[in-house]
VOFIBA-461777 format. One record per residue: residue number from 1; x, y, z of N, C-alpha, C in turn; residue in three letters. Coordinates in steps of 0.05 Angstrom, whole numbers, plus 5000, padded with zeros to 4 digits. Atoms other than C-alpha are relative to their C-alpha. Example, Ala and Ser with C-alpha at 12.3 -4.5 7.8 and 13.67 -1.06 7.14 Angstrom:
<rs>
+-----+------+------+------+------+------+------+------+------+------+---------+
: num :   nx :   ny :   nz :  cax :  cay :  caz :   cx :   cy :   cz : residuo :
+-----+------+------+------+------+------+------+------+------+------+---------+
:   1 : 5018 : 4976 : 5000 : 5246 : 4910 : 5156 : 5018 : 5024 : 5000 :     ALA :
:   2 : 4984 : 4976 : 4999 : 5273 : 4979 : 5143 : 4985 : 5022 : 5014 :     SER :
+-----+------+------+------+------+------+------+------+------+------+---------+
</rs>
This chain:
<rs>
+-----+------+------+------+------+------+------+------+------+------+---------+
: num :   nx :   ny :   nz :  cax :  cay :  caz :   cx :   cy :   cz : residuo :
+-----+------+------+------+------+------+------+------+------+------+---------+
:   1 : 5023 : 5014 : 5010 : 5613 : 8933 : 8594 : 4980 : 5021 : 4992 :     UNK :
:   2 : 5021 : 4981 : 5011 : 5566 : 8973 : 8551 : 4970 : 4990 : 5018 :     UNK :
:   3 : 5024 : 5006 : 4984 : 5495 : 8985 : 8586 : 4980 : 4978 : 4988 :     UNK :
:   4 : 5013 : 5013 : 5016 : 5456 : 8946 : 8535 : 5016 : 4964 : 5016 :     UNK :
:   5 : 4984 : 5016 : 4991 : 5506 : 8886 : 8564 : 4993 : 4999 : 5031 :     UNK :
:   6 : 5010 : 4999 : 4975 : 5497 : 8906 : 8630 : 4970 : 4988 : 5016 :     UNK :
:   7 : 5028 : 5003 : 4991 : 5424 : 8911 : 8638 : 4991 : 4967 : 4990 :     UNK :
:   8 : 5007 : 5023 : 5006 : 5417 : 8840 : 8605 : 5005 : 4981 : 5021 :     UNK :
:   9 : 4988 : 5014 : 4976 : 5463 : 8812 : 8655 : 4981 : 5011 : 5027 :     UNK :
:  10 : 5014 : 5000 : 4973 : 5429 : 8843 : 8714 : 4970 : 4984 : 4999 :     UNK :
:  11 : 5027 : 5015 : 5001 : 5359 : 8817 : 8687 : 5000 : 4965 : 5000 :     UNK :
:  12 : 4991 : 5034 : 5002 : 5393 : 8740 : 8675 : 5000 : 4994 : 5036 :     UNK :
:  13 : 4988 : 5010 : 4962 : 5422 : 8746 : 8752 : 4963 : 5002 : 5012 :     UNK :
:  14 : 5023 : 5001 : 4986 : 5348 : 8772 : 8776 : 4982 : 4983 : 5003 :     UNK :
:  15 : 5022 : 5028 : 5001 : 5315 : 8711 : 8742 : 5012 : 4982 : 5011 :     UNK :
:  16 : 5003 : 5017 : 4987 : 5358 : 8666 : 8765 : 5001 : 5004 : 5027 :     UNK :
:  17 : 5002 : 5000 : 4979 : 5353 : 8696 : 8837 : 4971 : 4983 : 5011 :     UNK :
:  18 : 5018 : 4998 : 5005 : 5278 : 8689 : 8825 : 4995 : 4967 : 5000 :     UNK :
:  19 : 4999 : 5035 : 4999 : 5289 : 8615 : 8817 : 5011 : 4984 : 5014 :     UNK :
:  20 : 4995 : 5005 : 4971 : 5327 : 8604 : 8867 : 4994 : 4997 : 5026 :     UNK :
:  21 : 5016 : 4999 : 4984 : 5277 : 8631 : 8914 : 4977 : 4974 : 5003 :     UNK :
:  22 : 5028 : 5017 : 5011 : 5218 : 8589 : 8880 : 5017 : 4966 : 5009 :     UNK :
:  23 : 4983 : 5020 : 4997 : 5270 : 8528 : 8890 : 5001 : 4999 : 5029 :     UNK :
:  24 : 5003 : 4998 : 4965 : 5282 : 8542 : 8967 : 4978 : 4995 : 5005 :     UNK :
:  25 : 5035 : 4998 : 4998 : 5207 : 8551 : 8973 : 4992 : 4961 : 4997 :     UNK :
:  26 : 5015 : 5029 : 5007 : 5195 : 8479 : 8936 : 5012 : 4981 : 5029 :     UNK :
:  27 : 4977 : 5018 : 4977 : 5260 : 8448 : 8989 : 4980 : 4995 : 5031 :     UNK :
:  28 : 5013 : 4990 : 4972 : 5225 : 8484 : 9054 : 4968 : 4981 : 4997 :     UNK :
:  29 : 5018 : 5010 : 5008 : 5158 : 8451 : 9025 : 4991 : 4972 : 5003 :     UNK :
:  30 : 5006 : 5025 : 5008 : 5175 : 8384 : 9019 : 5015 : 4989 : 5034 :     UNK :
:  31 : 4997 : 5020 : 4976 : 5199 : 8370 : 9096 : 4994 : 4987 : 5013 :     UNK :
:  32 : 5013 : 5021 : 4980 : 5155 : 8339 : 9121 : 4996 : 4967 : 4976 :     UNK :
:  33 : 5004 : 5025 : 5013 : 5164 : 8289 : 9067 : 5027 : 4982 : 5012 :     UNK :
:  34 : 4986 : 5012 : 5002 : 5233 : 8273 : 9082 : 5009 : 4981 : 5031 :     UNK :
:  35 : 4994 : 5011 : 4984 : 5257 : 8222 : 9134 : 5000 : 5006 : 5027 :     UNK :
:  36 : 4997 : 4988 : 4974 : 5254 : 8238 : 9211 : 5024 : 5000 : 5004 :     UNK :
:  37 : 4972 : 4997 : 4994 : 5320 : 8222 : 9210 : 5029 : 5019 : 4989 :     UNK :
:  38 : 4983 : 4975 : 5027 : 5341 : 8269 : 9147 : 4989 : 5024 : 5012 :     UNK :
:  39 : 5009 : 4977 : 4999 : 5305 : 8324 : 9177 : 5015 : 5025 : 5008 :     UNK :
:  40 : 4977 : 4982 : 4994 : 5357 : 8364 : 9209 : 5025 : 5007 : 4986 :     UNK :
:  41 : 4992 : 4997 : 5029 : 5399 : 8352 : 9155 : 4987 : 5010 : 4984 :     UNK :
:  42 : 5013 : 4980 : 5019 : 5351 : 8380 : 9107 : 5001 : 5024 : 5006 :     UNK :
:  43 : 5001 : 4970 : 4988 : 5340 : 8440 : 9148 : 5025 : 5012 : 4997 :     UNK :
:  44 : 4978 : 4977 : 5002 : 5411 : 8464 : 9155 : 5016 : 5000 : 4976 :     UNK :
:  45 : 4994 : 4996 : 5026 : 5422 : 8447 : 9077 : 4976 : 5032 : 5000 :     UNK :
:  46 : 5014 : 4983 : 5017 : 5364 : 8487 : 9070 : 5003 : 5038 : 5009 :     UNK :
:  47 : 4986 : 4978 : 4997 : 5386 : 8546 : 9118 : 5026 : 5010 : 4991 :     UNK :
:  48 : 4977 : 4992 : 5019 : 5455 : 8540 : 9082 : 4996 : 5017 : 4976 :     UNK :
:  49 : 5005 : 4985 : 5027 : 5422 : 8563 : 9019 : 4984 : 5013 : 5006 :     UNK :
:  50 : 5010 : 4967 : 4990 : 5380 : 8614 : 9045 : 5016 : 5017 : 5009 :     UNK :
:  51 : 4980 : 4993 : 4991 : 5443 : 8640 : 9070 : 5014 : 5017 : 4979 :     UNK :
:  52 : 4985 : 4995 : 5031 : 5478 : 8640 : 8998 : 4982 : 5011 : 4990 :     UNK :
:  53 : 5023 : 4993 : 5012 : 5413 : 8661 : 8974 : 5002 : 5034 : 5004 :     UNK :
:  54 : 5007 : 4959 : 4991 : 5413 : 8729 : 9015 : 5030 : 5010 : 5000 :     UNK :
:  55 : 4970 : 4995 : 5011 : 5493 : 8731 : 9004 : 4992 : 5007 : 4964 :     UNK :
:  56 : 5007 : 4998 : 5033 : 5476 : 8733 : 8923 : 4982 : 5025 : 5005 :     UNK :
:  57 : 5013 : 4975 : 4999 : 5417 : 8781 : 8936 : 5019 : 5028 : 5016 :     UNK :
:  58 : 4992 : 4968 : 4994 : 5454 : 8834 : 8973 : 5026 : 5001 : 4977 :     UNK :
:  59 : 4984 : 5004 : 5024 : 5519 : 8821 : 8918 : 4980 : 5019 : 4972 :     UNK :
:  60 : 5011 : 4991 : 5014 : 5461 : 8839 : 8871 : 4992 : 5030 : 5003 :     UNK :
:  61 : 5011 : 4972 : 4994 : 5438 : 8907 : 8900 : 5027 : 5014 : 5000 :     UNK :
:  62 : 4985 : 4992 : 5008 : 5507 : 8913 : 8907 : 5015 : 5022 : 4962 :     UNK :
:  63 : 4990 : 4994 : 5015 : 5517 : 8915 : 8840 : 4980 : 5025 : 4980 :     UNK :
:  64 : 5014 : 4981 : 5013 : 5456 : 8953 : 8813 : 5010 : 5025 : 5010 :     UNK :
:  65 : 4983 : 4965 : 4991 : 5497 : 9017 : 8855 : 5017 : 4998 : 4984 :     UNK :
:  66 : 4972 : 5001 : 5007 : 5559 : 9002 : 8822 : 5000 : 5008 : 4975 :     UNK :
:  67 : 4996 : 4997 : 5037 : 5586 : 9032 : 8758 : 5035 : 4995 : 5003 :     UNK :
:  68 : 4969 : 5000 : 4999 : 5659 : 9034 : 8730 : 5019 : 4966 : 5001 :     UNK :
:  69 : 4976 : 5022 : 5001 : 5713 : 8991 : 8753 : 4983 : 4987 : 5023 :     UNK :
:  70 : 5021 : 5013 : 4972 : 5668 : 8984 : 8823 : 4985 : 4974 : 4975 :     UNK :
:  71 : 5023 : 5020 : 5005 : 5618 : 8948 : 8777 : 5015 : 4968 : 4989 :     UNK :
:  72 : 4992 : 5011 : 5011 : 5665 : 8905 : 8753 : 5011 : 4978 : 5024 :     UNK :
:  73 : 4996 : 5020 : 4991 : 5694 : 8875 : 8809 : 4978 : 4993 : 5019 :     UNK :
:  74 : 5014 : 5014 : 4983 : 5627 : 8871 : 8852 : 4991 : 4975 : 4979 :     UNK :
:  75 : 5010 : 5029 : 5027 : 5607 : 8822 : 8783 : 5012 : 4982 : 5011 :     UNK :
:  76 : 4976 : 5024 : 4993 : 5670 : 8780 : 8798 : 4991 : 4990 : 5025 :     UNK :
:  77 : 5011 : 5013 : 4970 : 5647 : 8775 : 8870 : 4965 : 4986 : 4989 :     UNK :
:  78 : 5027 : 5010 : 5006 : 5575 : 8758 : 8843 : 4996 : 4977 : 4991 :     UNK :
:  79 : 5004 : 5016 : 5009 : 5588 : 8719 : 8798 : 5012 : 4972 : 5012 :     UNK :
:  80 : 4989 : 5025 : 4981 : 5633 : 8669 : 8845 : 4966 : 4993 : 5025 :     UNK :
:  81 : 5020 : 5013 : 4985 : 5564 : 8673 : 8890 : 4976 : 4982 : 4992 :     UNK :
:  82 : 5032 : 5013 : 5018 : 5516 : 8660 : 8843 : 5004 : 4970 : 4990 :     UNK :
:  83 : 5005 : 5030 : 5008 : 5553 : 8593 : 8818 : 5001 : 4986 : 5027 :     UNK :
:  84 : 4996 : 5016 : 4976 : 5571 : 8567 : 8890 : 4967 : 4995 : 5001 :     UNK :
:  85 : 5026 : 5001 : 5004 : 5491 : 8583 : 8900 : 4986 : 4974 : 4984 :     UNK :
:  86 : 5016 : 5018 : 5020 : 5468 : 8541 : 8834 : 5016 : 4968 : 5008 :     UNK :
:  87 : 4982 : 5020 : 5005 : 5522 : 8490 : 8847 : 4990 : 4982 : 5032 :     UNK :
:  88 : 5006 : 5005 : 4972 : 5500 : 8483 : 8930 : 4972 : 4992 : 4993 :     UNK :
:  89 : 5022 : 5013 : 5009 : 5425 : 8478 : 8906 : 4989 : 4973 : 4979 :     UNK :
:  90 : 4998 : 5017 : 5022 : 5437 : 8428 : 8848 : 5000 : 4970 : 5025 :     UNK :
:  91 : 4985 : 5031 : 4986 : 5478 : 8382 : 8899 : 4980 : 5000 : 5028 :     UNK :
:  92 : 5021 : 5001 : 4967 : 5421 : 8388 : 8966 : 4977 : 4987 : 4976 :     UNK :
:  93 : 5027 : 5008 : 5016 : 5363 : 8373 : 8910 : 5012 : 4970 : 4994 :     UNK :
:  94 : 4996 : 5038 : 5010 : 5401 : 8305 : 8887 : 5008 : 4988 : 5017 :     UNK :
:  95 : 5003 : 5020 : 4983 : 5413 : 8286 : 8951 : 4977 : 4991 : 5018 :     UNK :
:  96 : 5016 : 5012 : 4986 : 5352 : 8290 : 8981 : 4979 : 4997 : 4990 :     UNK :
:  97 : 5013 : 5010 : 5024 : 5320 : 8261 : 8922 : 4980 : 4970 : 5004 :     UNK :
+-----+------+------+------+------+------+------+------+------+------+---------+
</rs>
């Protein structure tokens, strides 16, 4: 992957880490809205994805070291974190909607 390629992709992954955070933040925010009975359920959705969250961030630092073939397969690993991540946040937000 040419650097021009590279550095785009690392700036895409940083924003959506960046939003991810801001997203956790809104989740953590809104518990005391949700049910007494959802509440423990919310919580360990929401430590699930703080979890994946700081799995994706270290993946990411990972990969800002990495050049070569290294960089290539920490991506592959990244990029499997980053959709579980978007895909785990998507499905906790529409259920506790």
């Amino acid at each position: 992957m040419n650097m021009e390629k590279r550095n785009m992709y690392m700036k895409k992954l940083e924003e959506n880490l960046a939003e991810y955070n801001a997203k956790l933040s809104q989740m953590k925010a809104k518990v005391a809205e949700v049910q007494d009975d959802m509440k423990a359920e919310y919580l360990t959705q929401v430590k699930n994805l703080e979890t994946k969250r700081d799995d994706l961030a270290l993946k990411f630092g990972q990969l800002k070291e990495s050049t070569g073939q290294a960089w290539d397969d920490v991506k592959d690993g990244t990029e499997k974190t980053w959709h579980e991540l978007k895909a785990s946040v998507e499905k906790a937000i529409a259920h506790f909607k």
